[in-house]
C-alpha positions in Angstrom: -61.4 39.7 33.1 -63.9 37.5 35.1 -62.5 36.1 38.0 -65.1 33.0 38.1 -63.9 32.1 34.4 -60.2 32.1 35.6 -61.3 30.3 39.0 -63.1 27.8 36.8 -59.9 27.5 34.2 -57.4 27.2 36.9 -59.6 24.1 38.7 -59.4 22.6 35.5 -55.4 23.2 35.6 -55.0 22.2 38.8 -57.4 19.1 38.5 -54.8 17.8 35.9 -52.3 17.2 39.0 -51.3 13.4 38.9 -51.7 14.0 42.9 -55.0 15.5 42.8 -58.1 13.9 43.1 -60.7 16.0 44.0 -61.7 20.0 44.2 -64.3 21.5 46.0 -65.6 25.3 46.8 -66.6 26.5 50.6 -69.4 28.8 51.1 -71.9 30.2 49.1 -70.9 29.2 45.1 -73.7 32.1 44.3 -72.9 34.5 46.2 -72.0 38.3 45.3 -68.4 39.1 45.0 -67.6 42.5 45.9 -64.0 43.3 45.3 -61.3 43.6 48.1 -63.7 41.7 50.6 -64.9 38.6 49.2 -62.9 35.2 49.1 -63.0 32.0 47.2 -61.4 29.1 49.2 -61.3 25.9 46.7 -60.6 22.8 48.9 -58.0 20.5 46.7 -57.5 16.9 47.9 -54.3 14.9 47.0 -52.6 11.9 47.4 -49.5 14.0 47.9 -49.4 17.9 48.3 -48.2 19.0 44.9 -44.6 20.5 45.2 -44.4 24.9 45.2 -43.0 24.0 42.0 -45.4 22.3 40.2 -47.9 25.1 41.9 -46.2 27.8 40.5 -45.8 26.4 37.2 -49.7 26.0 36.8 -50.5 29.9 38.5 -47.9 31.1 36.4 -50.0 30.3 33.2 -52.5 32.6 34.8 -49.7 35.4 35.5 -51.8 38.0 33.0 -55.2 37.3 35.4 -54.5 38.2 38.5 -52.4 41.3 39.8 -50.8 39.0 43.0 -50.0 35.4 44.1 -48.2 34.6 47.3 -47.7 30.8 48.2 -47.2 28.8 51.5 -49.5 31.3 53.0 -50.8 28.1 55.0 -48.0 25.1 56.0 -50.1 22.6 57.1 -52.3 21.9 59.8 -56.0 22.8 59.7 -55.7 25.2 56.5 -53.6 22.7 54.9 -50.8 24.0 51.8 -52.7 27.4 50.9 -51.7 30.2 48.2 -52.9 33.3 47.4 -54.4 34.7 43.7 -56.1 37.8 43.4 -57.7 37.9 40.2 -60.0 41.5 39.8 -59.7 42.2 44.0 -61.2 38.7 44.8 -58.7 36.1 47.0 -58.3 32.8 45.1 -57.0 30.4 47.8 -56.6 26.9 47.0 -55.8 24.6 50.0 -54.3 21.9 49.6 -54.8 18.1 51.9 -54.2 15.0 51.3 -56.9 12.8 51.2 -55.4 10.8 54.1 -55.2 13.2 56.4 -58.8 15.1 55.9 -60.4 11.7 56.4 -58.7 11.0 59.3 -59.3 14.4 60.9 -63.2 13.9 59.7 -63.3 10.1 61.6 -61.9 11.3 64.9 -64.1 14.8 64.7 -67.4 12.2 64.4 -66.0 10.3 67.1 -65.9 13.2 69.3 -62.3 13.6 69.9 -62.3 17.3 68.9 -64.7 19.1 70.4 -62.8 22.5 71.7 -62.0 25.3 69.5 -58.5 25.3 68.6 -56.4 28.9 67.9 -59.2 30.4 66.6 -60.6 26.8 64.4 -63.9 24.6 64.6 -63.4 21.6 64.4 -66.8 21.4 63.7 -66.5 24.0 61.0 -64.8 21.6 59.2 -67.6 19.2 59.3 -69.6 21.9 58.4 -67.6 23.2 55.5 -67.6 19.3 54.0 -71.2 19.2 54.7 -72.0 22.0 52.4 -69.1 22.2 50.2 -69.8 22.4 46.4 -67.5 19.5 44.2 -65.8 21.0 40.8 -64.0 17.8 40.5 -63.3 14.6 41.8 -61.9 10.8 41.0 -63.2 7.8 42.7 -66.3 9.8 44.4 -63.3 11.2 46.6 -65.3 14.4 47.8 -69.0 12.8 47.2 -67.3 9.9 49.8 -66.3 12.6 52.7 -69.8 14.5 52.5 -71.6 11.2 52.7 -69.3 10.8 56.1 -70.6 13.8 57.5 -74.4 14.1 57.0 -74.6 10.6 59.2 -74.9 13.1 62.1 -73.9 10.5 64.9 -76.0 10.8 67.8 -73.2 10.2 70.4 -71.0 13.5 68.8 -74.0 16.3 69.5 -74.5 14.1 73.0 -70.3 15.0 73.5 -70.4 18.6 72.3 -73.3 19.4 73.9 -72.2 18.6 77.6 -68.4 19.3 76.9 -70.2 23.3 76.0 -73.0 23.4 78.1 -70.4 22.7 81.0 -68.4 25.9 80.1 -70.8 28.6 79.3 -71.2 29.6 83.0 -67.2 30.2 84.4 -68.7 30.8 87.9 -65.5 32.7 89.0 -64.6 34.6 86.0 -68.4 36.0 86.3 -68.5 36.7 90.1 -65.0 38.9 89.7 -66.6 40.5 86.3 -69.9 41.8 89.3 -67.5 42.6 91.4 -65.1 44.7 89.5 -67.7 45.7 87.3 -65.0 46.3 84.7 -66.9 46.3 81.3 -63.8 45.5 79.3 -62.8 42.5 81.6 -66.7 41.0 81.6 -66.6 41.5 77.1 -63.5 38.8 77.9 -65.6 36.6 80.1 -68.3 36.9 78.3 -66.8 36.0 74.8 -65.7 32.8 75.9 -69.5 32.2 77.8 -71.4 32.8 74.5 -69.1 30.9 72.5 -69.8 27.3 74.3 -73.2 28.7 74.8 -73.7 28.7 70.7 -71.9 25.0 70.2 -74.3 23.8 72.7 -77.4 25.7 70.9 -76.1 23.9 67.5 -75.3 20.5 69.3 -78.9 20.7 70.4 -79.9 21.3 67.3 -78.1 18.8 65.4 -75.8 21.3 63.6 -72.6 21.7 63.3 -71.4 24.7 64.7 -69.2 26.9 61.6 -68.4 30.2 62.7 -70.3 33.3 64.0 -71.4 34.0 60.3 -75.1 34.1 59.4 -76.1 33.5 63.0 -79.2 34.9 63.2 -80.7 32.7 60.6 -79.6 29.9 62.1 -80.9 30.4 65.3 -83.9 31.6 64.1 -84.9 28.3 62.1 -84.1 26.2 65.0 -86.9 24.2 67.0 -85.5 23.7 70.2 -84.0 27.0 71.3 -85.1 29.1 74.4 -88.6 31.7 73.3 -86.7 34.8 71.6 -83.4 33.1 71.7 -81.6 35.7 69.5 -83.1 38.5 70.7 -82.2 37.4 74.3 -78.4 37.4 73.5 -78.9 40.7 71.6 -79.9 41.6 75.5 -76.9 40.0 77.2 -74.9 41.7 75.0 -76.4 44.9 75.5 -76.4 44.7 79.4 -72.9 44.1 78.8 -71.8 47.5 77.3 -72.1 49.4 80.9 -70.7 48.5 84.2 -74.2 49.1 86.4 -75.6 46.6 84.0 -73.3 43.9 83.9 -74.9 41.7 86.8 -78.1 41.3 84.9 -75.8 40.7 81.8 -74.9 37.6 84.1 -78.3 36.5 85.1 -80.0 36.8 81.4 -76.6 34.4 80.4 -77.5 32.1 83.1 -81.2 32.4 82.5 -80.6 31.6 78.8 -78.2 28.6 79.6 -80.1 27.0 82.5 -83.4 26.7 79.7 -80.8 25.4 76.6 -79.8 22.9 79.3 -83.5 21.6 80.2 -84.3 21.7 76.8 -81.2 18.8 76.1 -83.5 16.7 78.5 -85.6 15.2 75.8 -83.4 16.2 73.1 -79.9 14.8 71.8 -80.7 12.4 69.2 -80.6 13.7 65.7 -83.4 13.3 63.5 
């Protein structure tokens, strides 16, 4: 068995919805699968969400390729209608959205009226996600439309997400009780949430979407406007971090690092 032949047969199964219009992988479409850790997430747009019914009845011509399928694993919301194969120890997960409602959540992302992360979800990972994403079908240029939308890279959203971040990184309370206390545990709390708007801001300023904490190290090493040694210097911050006689110069490398990202926005924020 070959799970990207059954991934590729059950796109074509699912493409044959009268609801769906358009199917799409995340990530890398090359990369190496290694069993019981990798994921394929297929992105399937609809005019409707196709009932568990008519789901089931199109895995269930599959039922000799994969060794489990659970469904509804997502309800709605960000991940949309999501189910489970797992065809040779590789998740299969189609999520389902209707093309409605992912082009309205795209519009108001570009607008900059999600710019926070919300339980644990991007909002600019999904513009990320579209960005990059890799069509195995569409009607009406339905997919080919939506990453058009988001390679525009309006000036006024990195201008929002930068200052909505850049405001954040430096919780001047939450860092004077973590020099005080000198709690290691506590500061790893503080600090998480610090780095986090420090990174959106790093992107914002760099005219990228921010995705996830995956591959971060390439990113930030390709970018132009970035603090000298960037990564290396938050591979200090967190090192300083791990002990408690080290946490207060934790704190000044973080504000070292974001007082330079913020200069550097002076005569940058407009996207190439």
């Amino acid at each position: 068995m070959n799970v990207m032949q059954t991934k590729d047969r059950l796109v074509g199964e699912i493409s044959k919805c009268n609801e769906v219009k358009g199917i799409a992988q995340t990530g890398d479409i090359n990369a190496i699968l290694v069993p019981g850790k990798s994921d394929i997430d297929l992105f399937v747009l609809c005019t409707e969400i196709p009932e568990k019914k008519e789901r089931e009845r199109i895995y269930a011509s599959f039922a000799g390729e994969y060794s489990e399928c659970t469904m509804n694993v997502c309800n709605g919301g960000m991940w949309g209608y999501g189910d489970i194969l797992v065809i040779d120890e590789i998740e299969v997960m189609p999520m389902y959205f209707t093309v409605k409602e992912m082009t309205e959540y795209l519009e108001e992302t570009l607008q900059g009226k999600h710019l926070g992360m919300t339980g644990g979800f991007y909002p600019t990972g999904r513009l990320s996600s579209v960005e990059t994403i890799h069509i195995l079908y569409e009607e009406d240029s339905v997919w080919s439309e939506m990453k058009a939308m988001v390679k525009k890279y309006p000036p006024e959203l990195f201008h929002k997400l930068f200052q909505y971040h850049i405001s954040r990184v430096l919780n001047e309370e939450d860092l004077g009780r973590a020099i005080l206390r000198k709690e290691v545990l506590f500061y790893h709390q503080v600090l998480e949430n610090s780095l986090d708007h420090l990174l959106q801001a790093l992107y914002a300023l760099n005219h990228t979407y921010f995705p996830s904490r995956k591959r971060i190290e390439g990113y930030i090493r390709k970018f132009e406007n970035k603090p000298e040694h960037c990564y290396d210097r938050l591979l200090r911050i967190l090192e300083l971090a791990a002990y408690s006689d080290t946490i207060e110069e934790s704190v000044k490398e973080l504000e070292l690092l974001a007082g330079e990202i913020e200069k550097a926005s002076f005569l940058l924020i407009s996207p190439v």
